[in-house]
ZAZATOR-577464 format. One record per residue (C-alpha): residue in three letters; x, y negated, z. Coordinates in steps of 0.05 Angstrom, whole numbers, padded with zeros to 5 digits, always signed. Last residue first. Layout:
alaXYZ;...
***
This chain:
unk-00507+00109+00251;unk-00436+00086+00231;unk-00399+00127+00293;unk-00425+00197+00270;unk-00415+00179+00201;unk-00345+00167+00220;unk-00343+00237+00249;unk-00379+00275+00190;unk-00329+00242+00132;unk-00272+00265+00178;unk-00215+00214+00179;unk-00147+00205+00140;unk-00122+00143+00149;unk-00108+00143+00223;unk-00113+00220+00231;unk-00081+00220+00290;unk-00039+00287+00288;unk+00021+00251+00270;unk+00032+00215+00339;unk+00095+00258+00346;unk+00128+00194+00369;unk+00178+00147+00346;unk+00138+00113+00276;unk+00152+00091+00214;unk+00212+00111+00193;unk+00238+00083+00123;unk+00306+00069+00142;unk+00328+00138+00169;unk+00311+00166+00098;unk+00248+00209+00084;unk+00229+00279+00098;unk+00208+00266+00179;unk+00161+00205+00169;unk+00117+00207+00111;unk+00127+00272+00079;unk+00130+00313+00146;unk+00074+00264+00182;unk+00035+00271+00118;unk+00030+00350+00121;unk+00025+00366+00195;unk-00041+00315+00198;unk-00076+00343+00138;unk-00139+00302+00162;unk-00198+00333+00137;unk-00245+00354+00072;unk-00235+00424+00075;unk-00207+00422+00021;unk-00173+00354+00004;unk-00179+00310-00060;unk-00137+00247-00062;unk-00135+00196-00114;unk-00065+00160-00116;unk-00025+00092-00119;unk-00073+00049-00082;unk-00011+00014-00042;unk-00032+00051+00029;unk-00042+00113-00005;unk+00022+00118-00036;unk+00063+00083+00023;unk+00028+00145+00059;unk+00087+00191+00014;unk+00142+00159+00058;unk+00202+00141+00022;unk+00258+00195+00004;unk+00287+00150-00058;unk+00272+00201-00107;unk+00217+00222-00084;unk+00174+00154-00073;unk+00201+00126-00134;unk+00178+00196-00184;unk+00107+00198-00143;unk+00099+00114-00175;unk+00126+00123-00233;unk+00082+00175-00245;unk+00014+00141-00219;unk-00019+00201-00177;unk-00064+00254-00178;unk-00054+00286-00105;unk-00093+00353-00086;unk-00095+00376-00018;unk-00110+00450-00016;unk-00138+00512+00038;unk-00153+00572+00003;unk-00207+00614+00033;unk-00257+00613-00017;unk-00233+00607-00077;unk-00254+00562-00132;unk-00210+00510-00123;unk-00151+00560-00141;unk-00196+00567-00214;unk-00192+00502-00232;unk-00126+00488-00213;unk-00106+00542-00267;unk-00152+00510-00319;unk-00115+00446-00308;unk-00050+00470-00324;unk+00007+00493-00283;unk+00078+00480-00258;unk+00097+00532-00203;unk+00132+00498-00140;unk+00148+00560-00089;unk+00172+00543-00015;unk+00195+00610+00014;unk+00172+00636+00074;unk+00097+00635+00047;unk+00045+00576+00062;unk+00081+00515+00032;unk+00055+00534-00034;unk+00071+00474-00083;unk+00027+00457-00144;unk+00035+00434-00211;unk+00016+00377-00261;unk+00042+00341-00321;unk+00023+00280-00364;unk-00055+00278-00331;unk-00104+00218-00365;unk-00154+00207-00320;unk-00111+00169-00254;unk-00130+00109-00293;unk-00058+00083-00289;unk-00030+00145-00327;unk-00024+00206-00291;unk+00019+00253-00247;unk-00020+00307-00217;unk+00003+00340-00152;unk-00029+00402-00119;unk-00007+00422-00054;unk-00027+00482-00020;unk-00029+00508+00051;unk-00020+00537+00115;unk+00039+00496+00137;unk+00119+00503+00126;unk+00160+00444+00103;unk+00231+00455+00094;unk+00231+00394+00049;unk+00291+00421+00026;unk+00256+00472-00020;unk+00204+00413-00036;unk+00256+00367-00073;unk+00297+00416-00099;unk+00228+00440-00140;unk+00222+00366-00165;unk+00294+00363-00181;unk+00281+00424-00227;unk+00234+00395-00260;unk+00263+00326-00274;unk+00202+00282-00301;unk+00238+00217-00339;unk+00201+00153-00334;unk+00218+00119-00273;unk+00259+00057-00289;unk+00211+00046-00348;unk+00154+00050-00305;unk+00181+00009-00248;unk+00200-00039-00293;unk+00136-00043-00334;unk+00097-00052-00268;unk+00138-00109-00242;unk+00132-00138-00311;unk+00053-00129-00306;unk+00053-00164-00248;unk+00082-00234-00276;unk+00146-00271-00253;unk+00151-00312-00200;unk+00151-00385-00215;unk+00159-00418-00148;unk+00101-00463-00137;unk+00110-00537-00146;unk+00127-00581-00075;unk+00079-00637-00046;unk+00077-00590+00022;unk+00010-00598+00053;unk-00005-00636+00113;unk-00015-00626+00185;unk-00004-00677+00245;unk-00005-00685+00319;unk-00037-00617+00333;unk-00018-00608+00427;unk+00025-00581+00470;unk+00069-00635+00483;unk+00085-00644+00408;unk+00058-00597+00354;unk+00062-00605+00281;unk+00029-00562+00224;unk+00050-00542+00153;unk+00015-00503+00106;unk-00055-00538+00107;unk-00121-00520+00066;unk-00115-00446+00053;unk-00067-00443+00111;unk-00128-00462+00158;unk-00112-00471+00239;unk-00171-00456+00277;unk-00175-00504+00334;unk-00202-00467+00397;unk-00264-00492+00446;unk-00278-00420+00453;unk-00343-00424+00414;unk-00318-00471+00365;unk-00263-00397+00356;unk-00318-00349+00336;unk-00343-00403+00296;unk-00295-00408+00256;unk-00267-00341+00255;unk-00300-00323+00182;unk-00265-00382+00154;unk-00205-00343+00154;unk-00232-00299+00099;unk-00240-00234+00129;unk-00232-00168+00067;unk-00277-00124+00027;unk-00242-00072-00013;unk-00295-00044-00058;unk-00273-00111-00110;unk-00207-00096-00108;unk-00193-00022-00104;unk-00238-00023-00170;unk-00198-00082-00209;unk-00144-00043-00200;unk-00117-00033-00267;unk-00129-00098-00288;unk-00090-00141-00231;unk-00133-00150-00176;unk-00098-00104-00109;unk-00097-00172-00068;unk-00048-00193-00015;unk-00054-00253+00042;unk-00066-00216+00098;unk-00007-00239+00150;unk-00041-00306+00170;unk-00087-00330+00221;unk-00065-00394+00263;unk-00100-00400+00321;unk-00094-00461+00360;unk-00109-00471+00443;unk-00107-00406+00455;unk-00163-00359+00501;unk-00112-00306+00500;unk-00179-00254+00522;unk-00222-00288+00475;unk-00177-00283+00413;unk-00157-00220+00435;unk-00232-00193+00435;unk-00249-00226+00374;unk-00191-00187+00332;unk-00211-00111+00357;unk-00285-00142+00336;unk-00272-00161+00283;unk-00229-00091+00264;unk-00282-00049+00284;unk-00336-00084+00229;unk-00284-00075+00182;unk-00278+00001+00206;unk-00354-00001+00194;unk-00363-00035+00121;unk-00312+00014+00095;unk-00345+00072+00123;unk-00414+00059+00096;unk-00373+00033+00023;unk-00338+00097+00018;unk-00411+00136+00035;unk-00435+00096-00026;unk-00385+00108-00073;unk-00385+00181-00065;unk-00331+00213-00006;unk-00287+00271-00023;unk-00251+00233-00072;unk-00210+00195-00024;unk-00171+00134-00050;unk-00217+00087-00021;unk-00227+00122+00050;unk-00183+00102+00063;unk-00126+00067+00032;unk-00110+00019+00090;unk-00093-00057+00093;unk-00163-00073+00089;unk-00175-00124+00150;unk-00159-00202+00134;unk-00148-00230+00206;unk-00076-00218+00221;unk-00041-00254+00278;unk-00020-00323+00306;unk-00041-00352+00374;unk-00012-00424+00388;unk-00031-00453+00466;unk-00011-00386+00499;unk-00046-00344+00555;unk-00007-00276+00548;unk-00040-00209+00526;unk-00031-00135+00567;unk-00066-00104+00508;unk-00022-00054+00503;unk+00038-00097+00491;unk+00005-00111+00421;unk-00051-00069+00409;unk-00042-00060+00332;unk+00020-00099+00313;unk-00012-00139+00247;unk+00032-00205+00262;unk+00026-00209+00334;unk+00058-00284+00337;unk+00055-00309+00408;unk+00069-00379+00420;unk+00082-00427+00481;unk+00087-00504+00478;unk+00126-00525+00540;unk+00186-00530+00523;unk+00192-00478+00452;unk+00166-00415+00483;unk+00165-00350+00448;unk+00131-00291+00444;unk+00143-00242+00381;unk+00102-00196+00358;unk+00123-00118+00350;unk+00116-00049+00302;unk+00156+00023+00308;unk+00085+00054+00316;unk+00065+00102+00368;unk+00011+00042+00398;unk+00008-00013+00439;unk+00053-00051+00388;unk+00120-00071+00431;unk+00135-00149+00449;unk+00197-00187+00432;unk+00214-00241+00483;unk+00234-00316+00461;unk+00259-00382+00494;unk+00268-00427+00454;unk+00291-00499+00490;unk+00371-00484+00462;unk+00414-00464+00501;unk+00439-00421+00431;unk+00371-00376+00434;unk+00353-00360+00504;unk+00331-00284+00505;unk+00272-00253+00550;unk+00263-00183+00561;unk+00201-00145+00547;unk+00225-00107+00492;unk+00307-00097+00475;unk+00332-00141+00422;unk+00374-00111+00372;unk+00408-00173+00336;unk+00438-00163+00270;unk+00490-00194+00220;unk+00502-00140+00186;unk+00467-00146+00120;unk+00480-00111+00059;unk+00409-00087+00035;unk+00428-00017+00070;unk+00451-00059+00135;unk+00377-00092+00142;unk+00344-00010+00133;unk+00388+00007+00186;unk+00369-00053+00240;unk+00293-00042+00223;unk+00286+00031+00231;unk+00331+00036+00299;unk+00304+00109+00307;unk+00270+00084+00383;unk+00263+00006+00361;unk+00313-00054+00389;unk+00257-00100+00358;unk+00299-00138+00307;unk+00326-00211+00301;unk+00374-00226+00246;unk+00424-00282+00231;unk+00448-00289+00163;unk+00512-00276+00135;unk+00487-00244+00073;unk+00461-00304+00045;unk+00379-00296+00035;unk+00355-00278-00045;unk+00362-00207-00038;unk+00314-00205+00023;unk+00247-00231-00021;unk+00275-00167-00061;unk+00267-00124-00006;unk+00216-00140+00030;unk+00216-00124+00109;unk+00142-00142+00123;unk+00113-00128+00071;unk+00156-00070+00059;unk+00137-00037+00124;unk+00199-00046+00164;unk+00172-00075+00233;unk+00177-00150+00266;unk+00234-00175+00221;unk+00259-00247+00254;unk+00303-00293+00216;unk+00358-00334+00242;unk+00392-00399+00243;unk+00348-00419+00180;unk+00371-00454+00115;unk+00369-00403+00085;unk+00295-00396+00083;unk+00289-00467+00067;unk+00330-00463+00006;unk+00297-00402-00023;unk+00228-00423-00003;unk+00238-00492-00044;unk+00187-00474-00099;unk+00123-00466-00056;unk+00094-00383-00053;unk+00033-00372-00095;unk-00016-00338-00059;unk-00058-00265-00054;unk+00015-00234-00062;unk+00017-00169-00098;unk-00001-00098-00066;unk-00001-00038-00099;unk+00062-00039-00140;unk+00094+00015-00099;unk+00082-00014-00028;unk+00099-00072-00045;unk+00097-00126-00102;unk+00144-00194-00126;unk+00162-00254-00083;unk+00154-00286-00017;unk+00153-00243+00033;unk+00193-00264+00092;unk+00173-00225+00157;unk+00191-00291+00203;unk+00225-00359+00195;unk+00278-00384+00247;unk+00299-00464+00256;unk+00339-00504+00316;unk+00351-00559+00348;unk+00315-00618+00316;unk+00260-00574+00311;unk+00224-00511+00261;unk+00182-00454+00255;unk+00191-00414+00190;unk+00125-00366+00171;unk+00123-00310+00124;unk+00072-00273+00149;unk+00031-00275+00087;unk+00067-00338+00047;unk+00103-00403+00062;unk+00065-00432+00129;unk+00104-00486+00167;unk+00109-00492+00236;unk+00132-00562+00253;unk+00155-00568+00327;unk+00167-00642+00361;unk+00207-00628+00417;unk+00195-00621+00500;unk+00255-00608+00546;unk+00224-00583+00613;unk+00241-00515+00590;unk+00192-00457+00596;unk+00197-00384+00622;unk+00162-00335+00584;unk+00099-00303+00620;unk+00080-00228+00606;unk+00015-00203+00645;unk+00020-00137+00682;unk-00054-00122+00691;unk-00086-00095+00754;unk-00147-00051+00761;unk-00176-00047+00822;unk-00228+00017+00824;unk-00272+00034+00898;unk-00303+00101+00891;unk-00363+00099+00935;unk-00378+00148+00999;unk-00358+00099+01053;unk-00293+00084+01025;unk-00254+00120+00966;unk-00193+00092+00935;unk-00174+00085+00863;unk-00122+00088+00816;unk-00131+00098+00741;unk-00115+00167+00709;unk-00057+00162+00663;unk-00083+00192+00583;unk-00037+00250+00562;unk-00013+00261+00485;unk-00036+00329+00462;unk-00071+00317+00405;unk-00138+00333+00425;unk-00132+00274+00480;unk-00109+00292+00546;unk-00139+00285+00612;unk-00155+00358+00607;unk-00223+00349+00644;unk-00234+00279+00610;unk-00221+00312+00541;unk-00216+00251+00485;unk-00215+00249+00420;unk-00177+00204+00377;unk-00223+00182+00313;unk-00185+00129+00289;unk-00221+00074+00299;unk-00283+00102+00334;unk-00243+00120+00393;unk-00275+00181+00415;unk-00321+00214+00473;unk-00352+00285+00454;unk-00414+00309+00481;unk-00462+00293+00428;unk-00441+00223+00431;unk-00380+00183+00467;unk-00345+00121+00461;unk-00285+00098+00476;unk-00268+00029+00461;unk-00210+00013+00415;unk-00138-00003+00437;unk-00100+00020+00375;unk-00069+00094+00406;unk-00079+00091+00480;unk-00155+00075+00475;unk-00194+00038+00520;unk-00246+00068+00566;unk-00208+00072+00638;unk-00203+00145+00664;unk-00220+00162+00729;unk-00205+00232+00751;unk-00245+00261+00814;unk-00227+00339+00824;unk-00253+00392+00876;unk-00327+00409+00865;unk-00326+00380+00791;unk-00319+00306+00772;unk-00295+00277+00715;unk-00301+00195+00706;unk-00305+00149+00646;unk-00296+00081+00659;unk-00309+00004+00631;unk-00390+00008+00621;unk-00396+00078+00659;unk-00398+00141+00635;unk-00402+00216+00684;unk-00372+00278+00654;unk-00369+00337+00689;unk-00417+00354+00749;unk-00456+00293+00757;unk-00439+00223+00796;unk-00496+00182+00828;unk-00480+00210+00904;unk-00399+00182+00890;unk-00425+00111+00893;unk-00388+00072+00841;unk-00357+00001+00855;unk-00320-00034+00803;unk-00263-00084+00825;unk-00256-00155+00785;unk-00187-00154+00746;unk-00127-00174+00783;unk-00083-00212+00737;unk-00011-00191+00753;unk+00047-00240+00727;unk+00098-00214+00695;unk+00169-00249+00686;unk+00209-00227+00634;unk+00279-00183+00644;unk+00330-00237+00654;unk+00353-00290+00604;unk+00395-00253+00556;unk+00436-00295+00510;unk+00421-00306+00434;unk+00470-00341+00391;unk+00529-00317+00443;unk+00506-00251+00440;unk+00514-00255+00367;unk+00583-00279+00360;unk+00609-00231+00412;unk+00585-00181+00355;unk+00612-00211+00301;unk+00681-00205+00317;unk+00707-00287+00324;
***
């Protein structure tokens, strides 16, 4: 049978999934109490001038934060998107959609509806074991059928920056494969892992988001797999007539990212994995919620050396503090029966690290137990349970696997690979590399390639992007010096782990996998986002398989944020 007929058959499309609209409490405003300009109110923001009326709501396209405003400028404090209520755009360009309203005897009336995905459910109950193997590496399981998610159960990502917080159970391998399919919710490698992937038979079944630059479904067929299904969003699949029935749903933001929602009988799920506000916040009543909790997936501003210790630890503390509360709010808007938090279990402590480590505060998942006594919700703990069993809707059973830890091999090999595999420094390749960037900006680039301390510097140079043609001049340290010293120039300068610079450009991956894996100090003048720069290196100069993101959503400085503007939020 050609494999394509084989995979519709597997999965067969249901219908496009139901939603049901929750109509959210009106707001009355009398139009007498509005200013000129720019009038706040708890959930709206509204412009008026002597013939326009715009109402805005007060969340966030990009990650679904709260808009706030101060000294005449209204932000998300998460990443820092601004907002022009006159415009109706944010200073990036992309447009905000005006709520709808009517006007009655001299008040603006405002009815906001939700769209509000529901899976359809079988009659046909089972017993379901969900069984937890390693960061969002999950395998849920009946008598009918079994699919595990984002496998990552062995070795680093993200250039040796991340290594697995937990020791994964022996029989992964066997269990893994053992699956009808697996589902990959975005490529970030740990997510989409590479060498977890090598150990999976090559005629396995996989389940994609149906993404804009189909990221996922070409980075699967470049490890040898081509088994794929590209599943659109928002529509519902059957799997094999079987009792799952299953939806992928889109991150609410410009990121190629997704959850899955599934039903299994009655017992519904939704698995966001780390999708930042997942189906723009448009969130399905389920009894099993499962989603990040741990925070600190980002290098900033860690790896910045703009910032002293103690302003990294102000900002640190506050996009935690942000992230709770991003997390509370869908845990109290799902209002689930179980939640399961998982997809955070990596640590940055082996030796050379020890820094990133310790400043980088993460959630422990006892953190949301109160949070979820409060809702009457059963926290689900993989520190003390990795397998749990449901049956009409509700925790029969949980227990730990009696199984010995697979015996990965240590860190520091992983390191010494990488090192010896990336060694050599090819000048010339180096100045290839930025002439076909074809990058053009009003600046320089300075690039240090060090040791693991970042103090000890094997080679340096910098790259003018500012002139027609891209130059690449290798230097020394006393002619950095004295660029930093003028005035006008405007410079981002990199010191980073050789092996680590020398992977990232020869295989054309994104340069934020650096900063997101710890790999590199950064020092930028003036010190802001370089927003042109890292959306060239990290998601236009790469290969098709390591895109990131559909959108020109480069210009929000999600890692990268003013040191003035987050101060502005923390105080």
């Amino acid at each position: 049978m050609h494999i394509n007929v084989y995979i519709k058959i597997m999965f067969n499309f249901n219908k496009k999934i139901n939603n049901k609209i929750s109509l959210k409490k009106k707001e009355t405003i009398e139009i007498k109490n509005l200013k000129n300009e720019v009038n706040l109110f708890n959930n709206y923001i509204i412009y008026k001038s002597s013939n326009i009326l715009k109402v805005y709501d007060r969340n966030c396209n990009h990650a679904g934060g709260r808009i706030i405003s101060k000294n005449n400028e209204h932000k998300c404090p998460l990443h820092n998107w601004k907002f022009d209520p006159k415009t109706g755009k944010y200073f990036n360009g992309i447009e905000k959609k005006e709520c709808s309203y009517i006007i009655k005897n001299k008040k603006i009336i405002i009815k906001k509806k939700d769209l509000i995905p529901t899976i359809t459910k079988s009659k046909k109950n089972s017993l379901i074991k969900i069984r937890f193997f390693n960061h969002a590496f999950l395998k849920v399981e009946t008598e009918n059928f079994k699919f595990a998610t984002d496998p990552w159960a062995i070795g680093p990502a993200f250039n040796n920056g991340w290594f697995l917080k937990k020791k994964t159970k022996k029989d992964w391998i066997d269990e893994l494969n053992s699956c009808d399919f697996i589902y990959i919710s975005h490529n970030h490698p740990d997510h989409l892992h590479p060498l977890t992937l090598n150990e999976v038979r090559k005629d396995m079944l996989f389940l994609v988001p149906n993404f804009i630059t189909k990221s996922a479904e070409i980075y699967l067929r470049s490890l040898g797999f081509n088994n794929i299904f590209m599943a659109d969003f928002l529509k519902e699949y059957n799997f094999k007539k079987t009792n799952l029935n299953l939806s992928i749903l889109k991150s609410g933001d410009f990121r190629e990212d997704s959850g899955i929602y599934f039903s299994i009988g009655e017992f519904t799920c939704l698995f966001s994995v780390d999708s930042n506000n997942i189906n723009h916040g448009r969130l399905p009543k389920v009894d099993l919620y499962a989603s990040s909790f741990a925070g600190g997936a980002s290098g900033f501003p860690l790896v910045f050396d703009n910032f002293t210790k103690k302003e990294k630890k102000k900002i640190t503390t506050n996009n935690q503090n942000l992230f709770r509360i991003k997390k509370r709010n869908e845990i109290v808007k799902i209002k689930p029966k179980y939640f399961l938090p998982y997809a955070g279990f990596f640590k940055e402590n082996i030796k050379r690290d020890q820094n990133i480590y310790y400043a980088n505060k993460k959630y422990k998942i006892k953190d949301y137990e109160k949070l979820t006594n409060d809702i009457n919700c059963k926290l689900l703990n993989v520190d003390d349970y990795d397998q749990f069993f449901f049956k009409n809707k509700k925790l029969v059973k949980k227990n730990n696997i009696k199984n010995k830890f697979y015996n990965d091999l240590k860190e520091e090999f992983y390191i010494h690979k990488m090192k010896k595999f990336f060694h050599k420094i090819d000048k010339k390749y180096i100045k290839e590399y930025f002439i076909n960037s074809n990058f053009k900006d009003n600046l320089i680039l300075i690039v240090s390639l060090t040791n693991d301390t970042f103090k000890k510097v094997e080679i340096e140079f910098k790259v003018n992007f500012s002139n027609d043609n891209i130059v690449t001049n290798f230097c020394k340290g006393s002619d950095l010096d004295k660029l930093k010293l003028e005035k006008n120039k405007r410079y981002l300068h990199i010191k980073c782990r050789k092996e680590a610079f020398l992977n990232v450009i020869h295989n054309k991956q994104p340069w934020e996998d650096l900063v997101i894996g710890f790999q590199c100090n950064i020092y930028r003048k003036p010190n802001e986002y370089n927003a042109n720069f890292w959306h060239h290196f990290s998601n236009k100069y790469i290969t098709n398989k390591n895109v990131r993101m559909s959108s020109e959503c480069y210009k929000c400085p999600s890692l990268f944020q003013n040191l003035s503007n987050q101060l502005k939020v923390i105080n």
